[in-house]
C-alpha angles and dihedrals in degrees: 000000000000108000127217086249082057093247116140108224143184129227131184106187116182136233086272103047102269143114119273101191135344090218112101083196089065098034085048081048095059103033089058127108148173129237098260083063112122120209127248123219113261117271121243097240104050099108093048087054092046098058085050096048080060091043093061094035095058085040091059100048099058085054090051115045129223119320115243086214116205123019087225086050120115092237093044091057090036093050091041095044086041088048095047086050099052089046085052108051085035107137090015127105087260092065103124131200097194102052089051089057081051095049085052081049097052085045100041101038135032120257117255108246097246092046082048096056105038092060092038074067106051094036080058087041088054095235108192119255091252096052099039081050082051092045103053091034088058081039087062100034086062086046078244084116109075138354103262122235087254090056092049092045092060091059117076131229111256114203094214097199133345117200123180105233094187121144114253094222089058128077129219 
């Protein structure tokens, strides 16, 4: 499914109603099948475990926090260099409060595009630590940096594709 954050996600939900694993390499790997597969009808509770599956999926996200994405992604190396800088001027007079509720921002909630862009731009530009600091700190400030939870919560959750993966040879 497609979260309200925006983050695609895997469930694998059991016969039971709980989760099987966490891991969306193992769940990929099951669910995967060649072209000689037949299909099974589909079970009479699949709509019930689905609900569950989103459920679970919406329930996790708010534990976990937001995903960076790709470690080549423009919030994944904000939130890491934002995150070495505060480490680094920790216990001195640039210790900032307000960058390190930016940095949670940057962690918990995606950023908006043009805040995404603009600083895509400055982290290829090699702006310095102080001023990128300055600049996401001056981004929140204004509420440019991330979509808000409100805004999130507004959005609903999409389920993108369920697929029954039972065993023929078991029943219910």
């Amino acid at each position: 499914m497609r979260t309200a954050e925006g983050n695609d996600a895997l469930a694998w939900i059991d016969r039971e109603g709980n989760s099987a694993t966490q891991s969306q390499l193992v769940i990929l790997k099951a669910a995967e099948c060649g072209p000689e597969t037949h299909p099974i009808p589909r079970h009479e509770k699949h709509h019930p475990l689905v609900q569950k599956g989103v459920e679970h999926l919406i329930q996790e996200e708010k534990y976990v926090g937001g995903q960076l994405g790709r470690p080549q992604g423009a919030r994944f190396k904000l939130y890491e260099r934002l995150k070495r800088y505060a480490e680094g001027i920790k216990g001195t007079l640039f210790e900032s409060q307000e960058l390190l509720r930016a940095i949670d921002d940057i962690y918990r909630n995606p950023l908006r595009e043009s805040a995404k862009d603009a600083l895509s731009r400055q982290l290829k530009s090699g702006i310095t630590d102080q001023d990128l600091a300055k600049l996401v700190v001056a981004l929140r400030d204004e509420d440019r940096l991330c979509v808000s939870h409100e805004d999130a919560e507004r959005r609903e959750p999409r389920i993108i594709c369920s697929m029954g993966l039972f065993s023929e040879a078991k029943e219910n």
